[in-house]
C-alpha positions in Angstrom: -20.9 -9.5 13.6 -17.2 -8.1 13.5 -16.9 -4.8 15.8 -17.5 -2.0 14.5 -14.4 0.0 13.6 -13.1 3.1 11.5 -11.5 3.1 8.2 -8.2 4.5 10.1 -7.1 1.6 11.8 -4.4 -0.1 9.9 -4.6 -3.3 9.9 -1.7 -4.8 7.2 -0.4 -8.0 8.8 2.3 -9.1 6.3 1.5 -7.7 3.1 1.7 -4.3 1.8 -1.0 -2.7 0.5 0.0 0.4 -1.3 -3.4 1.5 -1.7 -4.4 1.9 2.0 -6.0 5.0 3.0 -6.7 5.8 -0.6 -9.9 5.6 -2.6 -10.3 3.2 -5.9 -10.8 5.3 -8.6 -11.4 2.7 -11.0 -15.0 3.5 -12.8 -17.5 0.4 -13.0 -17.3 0.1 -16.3 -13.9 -1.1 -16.0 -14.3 -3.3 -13.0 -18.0 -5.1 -14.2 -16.8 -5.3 -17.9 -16.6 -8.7 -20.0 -12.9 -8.1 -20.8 -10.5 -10.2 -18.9 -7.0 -9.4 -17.8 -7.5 -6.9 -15.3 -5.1 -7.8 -12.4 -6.5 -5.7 -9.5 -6.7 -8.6 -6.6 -5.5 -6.1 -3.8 -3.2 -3.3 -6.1 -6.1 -0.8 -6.1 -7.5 1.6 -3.5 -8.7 0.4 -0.3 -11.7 2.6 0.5 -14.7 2.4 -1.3 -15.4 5.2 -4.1 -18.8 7.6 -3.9 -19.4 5.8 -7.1 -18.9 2.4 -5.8 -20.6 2.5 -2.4 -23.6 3.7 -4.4 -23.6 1.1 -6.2 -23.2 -1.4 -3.6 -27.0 0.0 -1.9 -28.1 0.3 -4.7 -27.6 -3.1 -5.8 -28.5 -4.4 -2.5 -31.8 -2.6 -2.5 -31.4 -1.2 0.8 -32.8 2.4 1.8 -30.9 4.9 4.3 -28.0 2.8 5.9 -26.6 4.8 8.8 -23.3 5.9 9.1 -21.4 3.1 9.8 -22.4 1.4 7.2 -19.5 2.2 5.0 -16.6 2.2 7.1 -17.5 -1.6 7.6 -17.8 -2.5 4.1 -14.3 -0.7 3.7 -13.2 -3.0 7.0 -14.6 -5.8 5.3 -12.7 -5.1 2.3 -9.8 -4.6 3.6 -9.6 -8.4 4.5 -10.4 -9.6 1.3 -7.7 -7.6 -0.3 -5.0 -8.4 2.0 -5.8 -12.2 1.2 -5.7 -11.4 -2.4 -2.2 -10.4 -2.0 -1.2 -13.1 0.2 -2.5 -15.5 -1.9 -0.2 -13.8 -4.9 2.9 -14.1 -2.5 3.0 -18.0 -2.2 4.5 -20.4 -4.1 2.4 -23.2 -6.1 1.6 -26.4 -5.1 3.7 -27.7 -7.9 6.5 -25.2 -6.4 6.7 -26.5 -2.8 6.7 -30.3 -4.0 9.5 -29.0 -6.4 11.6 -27.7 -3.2 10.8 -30.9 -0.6 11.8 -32.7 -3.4 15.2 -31.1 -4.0 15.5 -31.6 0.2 15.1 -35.1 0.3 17.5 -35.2 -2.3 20.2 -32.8 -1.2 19.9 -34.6 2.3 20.1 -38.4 0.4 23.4 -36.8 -1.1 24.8 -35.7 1.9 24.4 -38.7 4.3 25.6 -41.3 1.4 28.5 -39.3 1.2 29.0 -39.2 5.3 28.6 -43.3 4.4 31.6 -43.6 1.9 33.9 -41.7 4.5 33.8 -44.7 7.3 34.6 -43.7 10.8 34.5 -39.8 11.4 37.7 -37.9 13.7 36.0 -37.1 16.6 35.6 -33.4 16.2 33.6 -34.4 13.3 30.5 -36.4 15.4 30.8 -33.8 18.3 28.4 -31.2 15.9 25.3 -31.6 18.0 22.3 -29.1 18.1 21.4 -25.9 20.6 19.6 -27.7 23.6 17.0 -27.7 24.0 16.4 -30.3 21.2 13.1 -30.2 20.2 12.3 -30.0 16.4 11.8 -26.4 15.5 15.1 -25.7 17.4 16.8 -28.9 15.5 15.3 -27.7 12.5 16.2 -24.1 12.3 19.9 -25.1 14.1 20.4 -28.0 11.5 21.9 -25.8 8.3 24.8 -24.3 11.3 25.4 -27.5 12.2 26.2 -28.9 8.7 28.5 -25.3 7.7 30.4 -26.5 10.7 30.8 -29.9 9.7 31.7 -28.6 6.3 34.2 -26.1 7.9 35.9 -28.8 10.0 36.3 -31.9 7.1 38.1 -29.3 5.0 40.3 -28.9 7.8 40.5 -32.5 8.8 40.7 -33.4 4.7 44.4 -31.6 5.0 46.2 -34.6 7.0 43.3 -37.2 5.7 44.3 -40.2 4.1 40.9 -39.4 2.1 40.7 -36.1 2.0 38.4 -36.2 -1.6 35.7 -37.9 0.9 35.8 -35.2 3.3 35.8 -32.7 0.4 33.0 -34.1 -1.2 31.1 -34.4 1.9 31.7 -30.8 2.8 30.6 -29.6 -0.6 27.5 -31.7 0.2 26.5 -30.2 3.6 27.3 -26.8 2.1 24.9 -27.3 -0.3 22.2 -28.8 1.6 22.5 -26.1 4.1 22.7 -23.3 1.7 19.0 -25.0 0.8 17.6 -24.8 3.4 18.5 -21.5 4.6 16.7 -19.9 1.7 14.3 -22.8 1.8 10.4 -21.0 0.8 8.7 -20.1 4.0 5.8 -22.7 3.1 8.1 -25.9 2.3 9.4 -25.5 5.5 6.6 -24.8 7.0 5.0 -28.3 5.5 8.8 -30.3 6.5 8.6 -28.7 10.2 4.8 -30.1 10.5 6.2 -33.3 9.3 9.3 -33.3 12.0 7.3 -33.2 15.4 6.1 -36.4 14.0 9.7 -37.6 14.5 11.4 -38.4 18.0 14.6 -35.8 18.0 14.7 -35.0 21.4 18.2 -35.7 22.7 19.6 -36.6 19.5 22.7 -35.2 18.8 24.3 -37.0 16.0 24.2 -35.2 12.7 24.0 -37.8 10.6 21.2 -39.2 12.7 19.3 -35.5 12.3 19.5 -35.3 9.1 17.7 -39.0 8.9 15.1 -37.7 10.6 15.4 -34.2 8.4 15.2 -37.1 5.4 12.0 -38.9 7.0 10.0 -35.0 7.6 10.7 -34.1 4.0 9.3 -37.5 2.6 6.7 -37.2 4.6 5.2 -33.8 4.3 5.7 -34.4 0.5 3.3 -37.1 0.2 0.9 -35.7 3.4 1.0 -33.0 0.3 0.2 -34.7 -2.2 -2.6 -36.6 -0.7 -4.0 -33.5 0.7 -4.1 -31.4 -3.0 -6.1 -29.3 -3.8 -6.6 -25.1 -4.1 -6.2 -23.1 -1.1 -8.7 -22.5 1.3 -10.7 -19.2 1.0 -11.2 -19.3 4.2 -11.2 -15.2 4.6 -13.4 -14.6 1.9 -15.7 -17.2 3.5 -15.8 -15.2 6.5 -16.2 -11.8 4.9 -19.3 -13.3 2.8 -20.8 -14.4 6.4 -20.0 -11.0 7.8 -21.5 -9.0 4.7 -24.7 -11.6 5.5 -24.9 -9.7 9.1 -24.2 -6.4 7.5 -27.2 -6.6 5.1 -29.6 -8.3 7.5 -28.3 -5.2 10.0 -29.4 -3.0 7.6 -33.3 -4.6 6.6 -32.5 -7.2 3.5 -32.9 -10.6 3.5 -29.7 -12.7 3.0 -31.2 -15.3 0.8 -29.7 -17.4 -2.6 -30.9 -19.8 -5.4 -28.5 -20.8 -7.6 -31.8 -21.8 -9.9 -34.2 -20.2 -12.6 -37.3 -21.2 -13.0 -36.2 -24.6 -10.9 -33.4 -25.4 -12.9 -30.3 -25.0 -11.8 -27.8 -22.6 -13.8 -25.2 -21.6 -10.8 -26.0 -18.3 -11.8 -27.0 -15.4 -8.5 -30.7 -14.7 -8.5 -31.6 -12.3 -5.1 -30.3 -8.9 -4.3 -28.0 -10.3 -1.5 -26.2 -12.8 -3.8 -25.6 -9.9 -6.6 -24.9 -7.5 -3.5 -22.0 -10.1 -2.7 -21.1 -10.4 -6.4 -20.1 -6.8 -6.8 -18.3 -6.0 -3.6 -16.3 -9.5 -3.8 -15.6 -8.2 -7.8 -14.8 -4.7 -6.7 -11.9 -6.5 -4.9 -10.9 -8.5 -7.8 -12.0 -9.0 -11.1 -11.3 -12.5 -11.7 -14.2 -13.4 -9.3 -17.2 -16.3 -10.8 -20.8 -15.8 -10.0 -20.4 -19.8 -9.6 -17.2 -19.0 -6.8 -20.2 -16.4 -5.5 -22.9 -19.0 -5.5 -20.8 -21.3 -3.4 -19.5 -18.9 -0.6 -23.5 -17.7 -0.4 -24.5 -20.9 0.2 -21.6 -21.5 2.5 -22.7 -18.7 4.2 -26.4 -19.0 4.9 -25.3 -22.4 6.2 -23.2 -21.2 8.2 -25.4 -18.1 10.1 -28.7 -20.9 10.1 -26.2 -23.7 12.4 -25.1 -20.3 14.2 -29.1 -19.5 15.0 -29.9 -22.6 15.9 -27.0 -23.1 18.6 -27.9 -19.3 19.9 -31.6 -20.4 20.5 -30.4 -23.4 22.1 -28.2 -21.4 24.3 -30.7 -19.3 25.5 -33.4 -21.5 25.7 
């Protein structure tokens, strides 16, 4: 079970929550009704209403829950709202294969064009990367790098006998590293992952980088793609196994069956289950009994291996 703690304690992370600290004053009608479109998922109130924290025991059939009872659902809550919003914040699937791609093909530009110029003036192959060259410091040094190189060949380009090749190359790594300066947080993320598969220590040759820069963004695109998939709900996972301590703290029996009458309809058949259902749809509307069904399950899984290993333990 989570510690105890009071609805005071701020606990944001990296989203903003512009409800904290202030009740949801939505009614139930609003929040239970058939009518889709609502788009709550974290933009409401934070703490729990009169109305719905009623509800809540009510629907969980519990009698006289003490005092802390509700500051932990609001705790609880909180979570699930703050992943709500963070989920809203990142970019599709279809978005971050969308930006690797335009990587591997900005950095596929620029080294062809490096190619077509032949032997480089010296100034040129001395860009190297801020020791000490491992790959989140190659990564994160590598657009500098190439507005340097782009700085110097317009230079060198003035007394070049090709000076449209050094143009064109610096147009190149000025785009490339305008890319992936505002490159989405989660692409680069996925790229990064991809580049401590890659042997960069030492290497101070740009072209040679950005090879290896070419090799992480092919990579993590297809380690993507293989992968598919939503995203985890790994925090609403653990809130449902917390809410199972919560009501088992409080005298219910945290139990499911996804069946009537022994056939299976997905629909939530015990007062934990429809408990669940209503706080996880107080925090956003869009939520299935069938999404419900599966974290419960999940869940009582979950606390029965936990048992088991305790009673091990202390036996």
């Amino acid at each position: 079970m989570p510690r105890r703690v009071k609805p005071a304690c701020r606990l944001t992370s990296m989203v903003r929550l512009d409800g904290y600290g202030q009740e949801d004053d939505r009614p139930l009608d609003l929040i239970f009704r058939s009518v889709a479109g609502l788009k709550d998922r974290g933009r409401q109130g934070c703490l729990l209403s009169d109305v719905q924290y009623n509800d809540l025991i009510e629907t969980a059939e519990l009698k006289d829950p003490d005092d802390e009872a509700r500051p932990d659902l609001n705790y609880f809550r909180l979570h699930v709202l703050k992943d709500c919003l963070h989920a809203d914040q990142q970019p599709s699937r279809q978005q971050i294969h969308k930006e690797v791609t335009k990587t591997c093909d900005l950095v596929r530009d620029f080294l062809q064009r490096l190619a077509s110029i032949g032997p480089l003036p010296h100034e040129l192959t001395n860009i190297v990367c801020i020791e000490p060259l491992g790959p989140a410091d190659v990564f994160s040094a590598f657009p500098k790098r190439l507005y340097d190189f782009a700085a110097l060949s317009r230079y060198h380009a003035k007394t070049s006998p090709r000076p449209s090749k050094l143009d064109d190359a610096a147009a190149s790594a000025d785009r490339l590293a305008r890319h992936l300066k505002y490159l989405d947080a989660a692409a680069s993320e996925k790229i990064l992952d991809a580049l401590w598969l890659e042997n960069v220590r030492g290497m101070r040759d740009l072209a040679a980088i950005a090879g290896v820069v070419l090799d992480a963004a092919i990579c993590a695109l297809k380690r993507s793609k293989k992968i598919g998939g939503p995203r985890p709900k790994t925090i609403i996972k653990e809130v449902v196994i917390w809410l199972g301590d919560w009501f088992e703290r409080y005298g219910g029996e945290f139990t499911h069956t996804p069946r009537a009458k022994g056939e299976y309809d997905g629909r939530l058949h015990t007062a934990a289950a429809r408990f669940v259902f209503r706080f996880l749809t107080m925090c956003d509307c869009s939520i299935t009994e069938t999404a419900v069904s599966q974290f419960m399950a999940e869940a009582i899984k979950f606390r029965r291996q936990r048992g088991r290993q305790a009673g091990e333990t202390s036996s």
